[in-house]
MDTraj code that builds the backbone (N, CA, C; nanometers):
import mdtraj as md
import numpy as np

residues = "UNK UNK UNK UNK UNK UNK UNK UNK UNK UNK UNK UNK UNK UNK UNK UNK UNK UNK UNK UNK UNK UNK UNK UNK UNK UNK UNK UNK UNK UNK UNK UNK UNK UNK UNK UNK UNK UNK UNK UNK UNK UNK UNK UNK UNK UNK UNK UNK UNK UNK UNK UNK UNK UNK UNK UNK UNK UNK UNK UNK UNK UNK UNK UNK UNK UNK UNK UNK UNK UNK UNK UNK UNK UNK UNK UNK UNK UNK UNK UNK UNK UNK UNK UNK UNK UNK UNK UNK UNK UNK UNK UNK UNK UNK UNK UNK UNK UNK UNK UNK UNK UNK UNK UNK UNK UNK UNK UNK UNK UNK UNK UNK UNK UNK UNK UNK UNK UNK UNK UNK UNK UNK UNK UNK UNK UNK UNK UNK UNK UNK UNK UNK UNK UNK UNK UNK UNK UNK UNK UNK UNK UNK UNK UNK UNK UNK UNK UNK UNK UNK UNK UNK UNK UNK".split()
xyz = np.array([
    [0.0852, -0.1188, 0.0000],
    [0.0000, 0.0000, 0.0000],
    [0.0892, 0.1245, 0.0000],
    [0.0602, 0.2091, -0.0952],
    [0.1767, 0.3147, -0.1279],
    [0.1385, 0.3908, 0.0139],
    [0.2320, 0.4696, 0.0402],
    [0.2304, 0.5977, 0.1430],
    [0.2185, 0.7484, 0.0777],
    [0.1829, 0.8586, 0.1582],
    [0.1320, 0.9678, 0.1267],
    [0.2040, 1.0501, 0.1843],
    [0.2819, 1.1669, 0.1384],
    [0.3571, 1.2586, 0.1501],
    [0.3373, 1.4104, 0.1143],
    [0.3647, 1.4828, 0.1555],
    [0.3894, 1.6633, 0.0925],
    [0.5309, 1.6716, 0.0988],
    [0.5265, 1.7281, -0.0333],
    [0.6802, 1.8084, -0.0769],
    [0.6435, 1.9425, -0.1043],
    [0.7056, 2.0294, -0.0405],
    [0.6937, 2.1750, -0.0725],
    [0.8294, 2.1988, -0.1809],
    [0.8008, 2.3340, -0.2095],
    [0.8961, 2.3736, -0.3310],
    [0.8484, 2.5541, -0.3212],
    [0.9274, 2.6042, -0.3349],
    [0.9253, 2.7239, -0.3976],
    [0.9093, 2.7672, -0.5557],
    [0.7766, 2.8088, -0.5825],
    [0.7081, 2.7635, -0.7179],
    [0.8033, 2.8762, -0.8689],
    [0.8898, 2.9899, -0.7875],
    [0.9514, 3.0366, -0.8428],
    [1.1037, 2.9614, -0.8689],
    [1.1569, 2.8502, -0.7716],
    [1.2358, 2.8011, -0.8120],
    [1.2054, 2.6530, -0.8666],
    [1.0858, 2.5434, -0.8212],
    [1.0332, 2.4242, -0.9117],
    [0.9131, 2.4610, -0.8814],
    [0.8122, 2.4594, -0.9985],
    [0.6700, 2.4293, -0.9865],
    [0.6256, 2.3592, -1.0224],
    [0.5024, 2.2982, -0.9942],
    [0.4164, 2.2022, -1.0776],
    [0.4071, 2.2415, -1.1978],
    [0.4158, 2.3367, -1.2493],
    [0.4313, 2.3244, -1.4158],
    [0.5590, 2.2896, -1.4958],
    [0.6566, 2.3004, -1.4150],
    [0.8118, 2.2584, -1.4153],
    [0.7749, 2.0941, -1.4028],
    [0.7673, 2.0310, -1.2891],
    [0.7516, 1.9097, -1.3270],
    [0.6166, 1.8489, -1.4228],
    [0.5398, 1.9475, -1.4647],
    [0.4610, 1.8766, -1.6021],
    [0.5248, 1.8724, -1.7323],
    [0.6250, 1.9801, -1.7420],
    [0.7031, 1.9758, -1.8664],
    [0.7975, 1.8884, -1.8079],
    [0.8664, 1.8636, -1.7185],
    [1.0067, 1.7951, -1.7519],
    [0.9321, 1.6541, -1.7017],
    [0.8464, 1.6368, -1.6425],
    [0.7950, 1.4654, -1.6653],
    [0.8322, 1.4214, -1.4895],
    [0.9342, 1.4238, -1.4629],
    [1.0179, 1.3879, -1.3400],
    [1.1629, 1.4585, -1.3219],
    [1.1965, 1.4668, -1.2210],
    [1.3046, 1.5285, -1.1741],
    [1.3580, 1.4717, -1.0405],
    [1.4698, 1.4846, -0.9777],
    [1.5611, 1.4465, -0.8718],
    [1.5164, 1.5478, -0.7362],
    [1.4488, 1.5311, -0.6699],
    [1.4227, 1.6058, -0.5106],
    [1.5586, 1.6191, -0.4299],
    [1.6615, 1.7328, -0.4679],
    [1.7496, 1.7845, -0.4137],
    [1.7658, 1.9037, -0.3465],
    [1.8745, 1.9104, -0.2703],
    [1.8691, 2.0507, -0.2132],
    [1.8017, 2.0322, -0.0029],
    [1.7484, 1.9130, -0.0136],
    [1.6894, 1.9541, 0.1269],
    [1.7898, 1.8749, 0.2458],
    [1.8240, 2.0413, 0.3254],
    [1.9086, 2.0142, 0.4316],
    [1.8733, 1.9653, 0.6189],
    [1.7443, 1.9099, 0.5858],
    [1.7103, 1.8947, 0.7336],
    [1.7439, 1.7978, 0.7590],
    [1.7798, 1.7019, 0.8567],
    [1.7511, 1.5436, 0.8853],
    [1.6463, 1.5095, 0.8757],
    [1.5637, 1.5289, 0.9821],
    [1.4074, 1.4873, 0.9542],
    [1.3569, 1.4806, 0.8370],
    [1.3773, 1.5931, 0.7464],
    [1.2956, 1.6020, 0.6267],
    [1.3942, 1.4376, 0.5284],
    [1.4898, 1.4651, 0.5644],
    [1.6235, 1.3433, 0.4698],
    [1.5630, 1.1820, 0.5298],
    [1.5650, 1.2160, 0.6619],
    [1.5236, 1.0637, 0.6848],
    [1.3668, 1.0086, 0.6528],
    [1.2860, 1.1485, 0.6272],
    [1.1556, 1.1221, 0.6002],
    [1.1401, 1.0644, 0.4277],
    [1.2306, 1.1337, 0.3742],
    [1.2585, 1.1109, 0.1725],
    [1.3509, 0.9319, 0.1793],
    [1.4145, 0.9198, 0.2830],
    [1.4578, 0.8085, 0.2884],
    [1.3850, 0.6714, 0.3150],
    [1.2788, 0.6701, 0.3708],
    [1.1049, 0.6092, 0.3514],
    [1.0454, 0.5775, 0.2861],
    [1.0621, 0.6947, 0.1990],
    [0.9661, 0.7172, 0.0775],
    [1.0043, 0.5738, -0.0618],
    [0.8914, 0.5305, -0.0657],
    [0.8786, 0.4166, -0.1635],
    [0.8768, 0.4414, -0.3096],
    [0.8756, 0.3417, -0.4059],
    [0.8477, 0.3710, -0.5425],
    [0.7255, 0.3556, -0.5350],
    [0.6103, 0.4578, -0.5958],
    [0.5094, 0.4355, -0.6103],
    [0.3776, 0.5113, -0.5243],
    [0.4493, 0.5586, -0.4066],
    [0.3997, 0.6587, -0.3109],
    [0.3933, 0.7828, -0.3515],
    [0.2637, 0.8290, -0.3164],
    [0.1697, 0.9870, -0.3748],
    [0.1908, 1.0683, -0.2925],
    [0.2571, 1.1597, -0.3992],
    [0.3052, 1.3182, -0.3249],
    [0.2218, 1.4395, -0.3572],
    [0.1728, 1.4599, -0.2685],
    [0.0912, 1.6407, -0.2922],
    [0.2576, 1.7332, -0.2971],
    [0.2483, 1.8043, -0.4058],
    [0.2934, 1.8941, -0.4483],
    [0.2267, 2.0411, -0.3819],
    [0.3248, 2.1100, -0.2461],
    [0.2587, 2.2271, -0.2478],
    [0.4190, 2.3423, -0.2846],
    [0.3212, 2.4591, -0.2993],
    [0.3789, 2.5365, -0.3260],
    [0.4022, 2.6530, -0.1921],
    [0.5790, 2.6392, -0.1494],
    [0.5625, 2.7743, -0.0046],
    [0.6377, 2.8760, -0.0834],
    [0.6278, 2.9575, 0.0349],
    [0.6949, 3.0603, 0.0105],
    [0.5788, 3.1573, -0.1264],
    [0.4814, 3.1253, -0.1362],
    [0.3997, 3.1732, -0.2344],
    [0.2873, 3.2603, -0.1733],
    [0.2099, 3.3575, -0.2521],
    [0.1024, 3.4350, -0.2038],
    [-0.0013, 3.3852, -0.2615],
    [-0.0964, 3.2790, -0.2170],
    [-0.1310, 3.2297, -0.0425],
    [-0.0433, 3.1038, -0.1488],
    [0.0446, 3.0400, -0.0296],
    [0.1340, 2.8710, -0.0627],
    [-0.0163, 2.7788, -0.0415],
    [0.0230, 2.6469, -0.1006],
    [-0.0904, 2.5283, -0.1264],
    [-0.0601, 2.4834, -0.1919],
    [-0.1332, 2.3257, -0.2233],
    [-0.1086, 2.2362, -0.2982],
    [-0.1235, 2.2626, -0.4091],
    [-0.0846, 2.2427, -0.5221],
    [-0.1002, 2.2633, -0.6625],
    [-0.1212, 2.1275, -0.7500],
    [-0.0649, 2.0510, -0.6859],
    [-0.0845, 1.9046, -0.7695],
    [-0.0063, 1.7860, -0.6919],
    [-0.0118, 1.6966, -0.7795],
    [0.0431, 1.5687, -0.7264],
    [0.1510, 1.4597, -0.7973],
    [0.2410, 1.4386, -0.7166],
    [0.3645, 1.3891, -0.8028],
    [0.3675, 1.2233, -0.7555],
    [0.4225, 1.1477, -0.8291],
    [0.4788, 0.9701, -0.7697],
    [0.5807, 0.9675, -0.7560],
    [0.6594, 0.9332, -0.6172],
    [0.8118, 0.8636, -0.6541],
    [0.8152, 0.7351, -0.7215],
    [0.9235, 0.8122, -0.7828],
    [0.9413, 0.7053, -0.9449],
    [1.0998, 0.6322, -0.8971],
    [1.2005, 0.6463, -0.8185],
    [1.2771, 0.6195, -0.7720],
    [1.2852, 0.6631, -0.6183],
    [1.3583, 0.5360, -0.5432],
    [1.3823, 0.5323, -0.3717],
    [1.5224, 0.6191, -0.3515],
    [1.4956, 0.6809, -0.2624],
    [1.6167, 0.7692, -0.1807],
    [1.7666, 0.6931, -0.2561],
    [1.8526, 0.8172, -0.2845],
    [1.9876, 0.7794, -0.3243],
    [2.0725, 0.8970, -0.2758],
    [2.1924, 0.9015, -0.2775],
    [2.2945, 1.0682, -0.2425],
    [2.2203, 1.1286, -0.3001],
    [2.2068, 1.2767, -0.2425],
    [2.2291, 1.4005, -0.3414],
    [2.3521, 1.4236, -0.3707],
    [2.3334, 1.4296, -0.5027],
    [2.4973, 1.4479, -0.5527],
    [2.5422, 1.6268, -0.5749],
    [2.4279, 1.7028, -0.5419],
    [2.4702, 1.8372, -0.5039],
    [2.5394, 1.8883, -0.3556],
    [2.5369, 1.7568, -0.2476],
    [2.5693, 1.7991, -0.1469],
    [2.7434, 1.7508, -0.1846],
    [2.7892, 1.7212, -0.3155],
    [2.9471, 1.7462, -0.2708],
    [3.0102, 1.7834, -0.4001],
    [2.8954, 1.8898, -0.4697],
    [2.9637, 1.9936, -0.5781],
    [2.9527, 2.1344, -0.5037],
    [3.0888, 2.1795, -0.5084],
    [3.1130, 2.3419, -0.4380],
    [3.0843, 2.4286, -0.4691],
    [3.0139, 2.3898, -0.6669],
    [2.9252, 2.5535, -0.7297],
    [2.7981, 2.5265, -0.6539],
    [2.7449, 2.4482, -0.6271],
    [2.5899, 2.4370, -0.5762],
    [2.5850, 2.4622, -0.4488],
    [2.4507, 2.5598, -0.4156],
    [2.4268, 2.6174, -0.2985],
    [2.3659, 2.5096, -0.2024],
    [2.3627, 2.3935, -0.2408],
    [2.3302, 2.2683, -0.1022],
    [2.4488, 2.2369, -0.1191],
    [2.5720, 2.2718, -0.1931],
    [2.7255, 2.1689, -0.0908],
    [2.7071, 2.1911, 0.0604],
    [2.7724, 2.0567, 0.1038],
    [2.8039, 2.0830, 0.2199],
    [2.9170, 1.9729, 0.2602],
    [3.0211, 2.0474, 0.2463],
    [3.1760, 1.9773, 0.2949],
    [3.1911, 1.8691, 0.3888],
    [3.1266, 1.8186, 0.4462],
    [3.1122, 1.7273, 0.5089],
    [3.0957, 1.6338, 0.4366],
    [2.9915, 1.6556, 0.3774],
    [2.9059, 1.5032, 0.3131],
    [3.0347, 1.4705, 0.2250],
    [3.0555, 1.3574, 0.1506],
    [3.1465, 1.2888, 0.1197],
    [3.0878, 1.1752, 0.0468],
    [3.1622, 1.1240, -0.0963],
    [3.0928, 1.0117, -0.1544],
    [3.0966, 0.8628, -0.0812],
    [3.1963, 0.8502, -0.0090],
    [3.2165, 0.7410, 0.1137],
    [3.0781, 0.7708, 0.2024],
    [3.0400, 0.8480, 0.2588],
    [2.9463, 0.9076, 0.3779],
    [2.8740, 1.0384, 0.2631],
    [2.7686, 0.9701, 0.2580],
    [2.6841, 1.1190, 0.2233],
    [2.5789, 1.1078, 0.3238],
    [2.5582, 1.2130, 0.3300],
    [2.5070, 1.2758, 0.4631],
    [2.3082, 1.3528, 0.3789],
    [2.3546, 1.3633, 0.2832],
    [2.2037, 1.4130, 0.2363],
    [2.1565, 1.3409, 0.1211],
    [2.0215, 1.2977, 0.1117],
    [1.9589, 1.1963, -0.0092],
    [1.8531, 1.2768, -0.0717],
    [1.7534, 1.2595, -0.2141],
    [1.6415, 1.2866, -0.2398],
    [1.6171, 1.1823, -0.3249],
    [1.5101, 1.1851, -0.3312],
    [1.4494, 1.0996, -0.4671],
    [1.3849, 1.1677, -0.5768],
    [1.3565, 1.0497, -0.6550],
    [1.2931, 1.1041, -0.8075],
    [1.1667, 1.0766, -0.7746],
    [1.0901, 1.2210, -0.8501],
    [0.9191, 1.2038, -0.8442],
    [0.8828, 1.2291, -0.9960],
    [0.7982, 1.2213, -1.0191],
    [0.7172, 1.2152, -1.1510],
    [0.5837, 1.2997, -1.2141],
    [0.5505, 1.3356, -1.1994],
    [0.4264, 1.4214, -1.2736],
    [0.3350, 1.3603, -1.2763],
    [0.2184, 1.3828, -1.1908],
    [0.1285, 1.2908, -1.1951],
    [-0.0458, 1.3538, -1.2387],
    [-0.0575, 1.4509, -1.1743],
    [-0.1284, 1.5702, -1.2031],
    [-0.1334, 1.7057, -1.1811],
    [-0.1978, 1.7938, -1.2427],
    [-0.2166, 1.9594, -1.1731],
    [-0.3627, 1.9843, -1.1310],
    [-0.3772, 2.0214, -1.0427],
    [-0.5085, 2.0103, -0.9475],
    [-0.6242, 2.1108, -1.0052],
    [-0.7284, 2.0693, -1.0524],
    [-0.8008, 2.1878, -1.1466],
    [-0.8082, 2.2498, -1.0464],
    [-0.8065, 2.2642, -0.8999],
    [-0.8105, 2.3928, -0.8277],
    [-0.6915, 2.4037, -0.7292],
    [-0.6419, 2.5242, -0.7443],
    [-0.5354, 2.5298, -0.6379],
    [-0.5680, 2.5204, -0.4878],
    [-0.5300, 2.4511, -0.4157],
    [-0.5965, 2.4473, -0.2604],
    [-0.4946, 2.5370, -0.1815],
    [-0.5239, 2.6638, -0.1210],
    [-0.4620, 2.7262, -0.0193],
    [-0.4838, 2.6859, 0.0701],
    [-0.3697, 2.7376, 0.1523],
    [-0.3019, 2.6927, 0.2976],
    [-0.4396, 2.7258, 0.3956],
    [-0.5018, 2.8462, 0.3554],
    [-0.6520, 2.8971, 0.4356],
    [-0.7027, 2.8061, 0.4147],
    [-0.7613, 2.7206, 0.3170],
    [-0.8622, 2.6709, 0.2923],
    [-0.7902, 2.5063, 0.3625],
    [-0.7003, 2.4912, 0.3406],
    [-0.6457, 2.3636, 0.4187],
    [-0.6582, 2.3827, 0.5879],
    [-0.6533, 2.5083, 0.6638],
    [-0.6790, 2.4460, 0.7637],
    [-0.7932, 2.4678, 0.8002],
    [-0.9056, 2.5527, 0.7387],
    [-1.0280, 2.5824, 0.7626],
    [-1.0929, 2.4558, 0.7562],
    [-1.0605, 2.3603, 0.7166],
    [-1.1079, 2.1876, 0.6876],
    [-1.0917, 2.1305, 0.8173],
    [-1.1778, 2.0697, 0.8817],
    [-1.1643, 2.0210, 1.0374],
    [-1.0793, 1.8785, 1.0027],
    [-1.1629, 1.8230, 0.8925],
    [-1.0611, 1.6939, 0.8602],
    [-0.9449, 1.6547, 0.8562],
    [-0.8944, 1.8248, 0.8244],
    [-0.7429, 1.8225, 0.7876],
    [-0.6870, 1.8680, 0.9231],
    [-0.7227, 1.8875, 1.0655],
    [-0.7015, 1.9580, 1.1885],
    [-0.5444, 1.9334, 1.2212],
    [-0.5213, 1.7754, 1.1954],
    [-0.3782, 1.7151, 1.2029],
    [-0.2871, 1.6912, 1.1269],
    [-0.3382, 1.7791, 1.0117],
    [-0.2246, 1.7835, 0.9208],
    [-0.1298, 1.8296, 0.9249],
    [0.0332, 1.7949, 0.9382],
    [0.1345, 1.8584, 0.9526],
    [0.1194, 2.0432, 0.8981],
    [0.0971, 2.0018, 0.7987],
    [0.1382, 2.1717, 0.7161],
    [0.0354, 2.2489, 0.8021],
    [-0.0943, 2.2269, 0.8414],
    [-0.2040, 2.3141, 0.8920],
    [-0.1365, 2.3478, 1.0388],
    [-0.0174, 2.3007, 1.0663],
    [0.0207, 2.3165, 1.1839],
    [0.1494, 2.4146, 1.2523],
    [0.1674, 2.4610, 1.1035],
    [0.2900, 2.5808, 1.1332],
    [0.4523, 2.4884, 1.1066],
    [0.4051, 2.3657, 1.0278],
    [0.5397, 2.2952, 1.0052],
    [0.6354, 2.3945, 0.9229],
    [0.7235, 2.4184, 0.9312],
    [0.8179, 2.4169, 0.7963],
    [0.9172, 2.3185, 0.7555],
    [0.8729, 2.2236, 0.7989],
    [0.9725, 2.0625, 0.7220],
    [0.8845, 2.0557, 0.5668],
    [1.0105, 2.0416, 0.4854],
    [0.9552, 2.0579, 0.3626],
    [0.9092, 1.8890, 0.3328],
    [0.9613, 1.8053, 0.4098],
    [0.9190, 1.6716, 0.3346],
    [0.8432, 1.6252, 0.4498],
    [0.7048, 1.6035, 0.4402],
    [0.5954, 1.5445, 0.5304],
    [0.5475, 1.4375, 0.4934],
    [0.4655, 1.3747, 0.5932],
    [0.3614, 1.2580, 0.5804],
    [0.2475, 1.3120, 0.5768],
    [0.1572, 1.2368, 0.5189],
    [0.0255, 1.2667, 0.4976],
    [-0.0248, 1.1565, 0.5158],
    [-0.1151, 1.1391, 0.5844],
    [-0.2405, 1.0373, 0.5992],
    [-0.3173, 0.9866, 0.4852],
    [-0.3446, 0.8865, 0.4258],
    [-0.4402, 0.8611, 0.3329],
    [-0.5796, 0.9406, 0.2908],
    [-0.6825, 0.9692, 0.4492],
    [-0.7628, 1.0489, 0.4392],
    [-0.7489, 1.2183, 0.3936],
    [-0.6410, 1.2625, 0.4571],
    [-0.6064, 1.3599, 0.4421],
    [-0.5395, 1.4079, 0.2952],
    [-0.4685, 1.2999, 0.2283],
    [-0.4547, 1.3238, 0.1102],
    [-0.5750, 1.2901, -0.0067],
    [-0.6425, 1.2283, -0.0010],
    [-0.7962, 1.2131, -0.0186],
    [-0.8895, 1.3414, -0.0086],
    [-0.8904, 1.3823, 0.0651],
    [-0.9335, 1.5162, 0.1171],
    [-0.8647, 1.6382, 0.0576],
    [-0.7508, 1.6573, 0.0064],
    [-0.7222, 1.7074, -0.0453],
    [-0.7490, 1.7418, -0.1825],
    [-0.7234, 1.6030, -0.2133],
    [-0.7255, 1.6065, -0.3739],
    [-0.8456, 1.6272, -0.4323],
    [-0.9622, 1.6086, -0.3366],
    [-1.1141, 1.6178, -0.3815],
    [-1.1559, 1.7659, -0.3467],
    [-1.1119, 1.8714, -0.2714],
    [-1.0546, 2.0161, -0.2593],
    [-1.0066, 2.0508, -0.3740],
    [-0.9091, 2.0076, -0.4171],
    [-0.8588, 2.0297, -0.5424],
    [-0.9538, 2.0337, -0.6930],
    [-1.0760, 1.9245, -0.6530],
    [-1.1474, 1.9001, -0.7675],
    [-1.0894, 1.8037, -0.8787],
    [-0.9767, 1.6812, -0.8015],
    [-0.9585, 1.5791, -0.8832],
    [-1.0352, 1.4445, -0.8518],
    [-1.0167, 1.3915, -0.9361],
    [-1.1127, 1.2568, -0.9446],
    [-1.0104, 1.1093, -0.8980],
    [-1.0561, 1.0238, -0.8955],
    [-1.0242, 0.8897, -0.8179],
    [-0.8567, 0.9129, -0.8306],
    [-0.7950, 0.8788, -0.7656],
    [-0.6516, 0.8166, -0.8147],
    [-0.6239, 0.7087, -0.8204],
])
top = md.Topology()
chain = top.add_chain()
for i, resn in enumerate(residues, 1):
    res = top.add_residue(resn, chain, resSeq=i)
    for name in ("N", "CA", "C"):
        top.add_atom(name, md.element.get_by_symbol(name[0]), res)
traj = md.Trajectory(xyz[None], top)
């Protein structure tokens, strides 16, 4: 049974329309543990709500699949890229992401208001002042979402 996740993104640096044109892409760049050991979980085949932070109002925009399981980020040990981090090492890497896929764009954008104004959603990480960019989501709750959104079965 796949698992249910949120990945945030900054829609000026990846958006859901970025991953509808490029199909799939590599989830790099994220420096938390929690958020690393949470992407390190993450299965082939498990449904990601795509939201958008850092946006006026941030929310889900759509929904992505990991298409590949946690591997290095291989930006954490190039020195032009703004996630190096000298530590990590190809012996010991210290930060992972995976590949997600394009799965849909939500005929309605769901804001962050309208996500916690939903009692259903009361325990949803994001409705809760998280800023871990890589979350869990509950089945119902991603369900609930996506029908907010105005998409149909998955």
């Amino acid at each position: 049974m796949p698992r249910h996740w949120l990945l945030k993104s900054e829609p000026d640096v990846y958006s859901i329309d970025d991953l509808a044109r490029d199909g799939r892409t590599f989830w790099d760049g994220v420096r938390n543990y929690q958020a690393r050991n949470l992407m390190r979980e993450m299965e082939v085949g498990d449904l990601v709500l795509f939201y958008h932070s850092s946006a006026s109002p941030p929310g889900v925009a759509g929904v992505a699949r990991v298409a590949e399981a946690a591997r290095p980020d291989p930006t954490a040990l190039d020195p032009a890229s703004p996630y190096h981090d000298p530590k990590s090492t190809a012996d010991e890497p210290r930060w992972s992401g995976v590949e997600v896929e394009f799965v849909e764009r939500l005929p309605r954008f769901v804001p962050l208001g309208s996500l916690k104004a939903e009692p259903e959603l009361s325990e949803m990480l994001v409705t809760k002042r998280s800023r871990l960019s890589v979350q869990p989501v509950r089945p119902g709750e991603f369900a609930a979402v996506r029908a907010m959104g105005g998409a149909g079965d998955a």
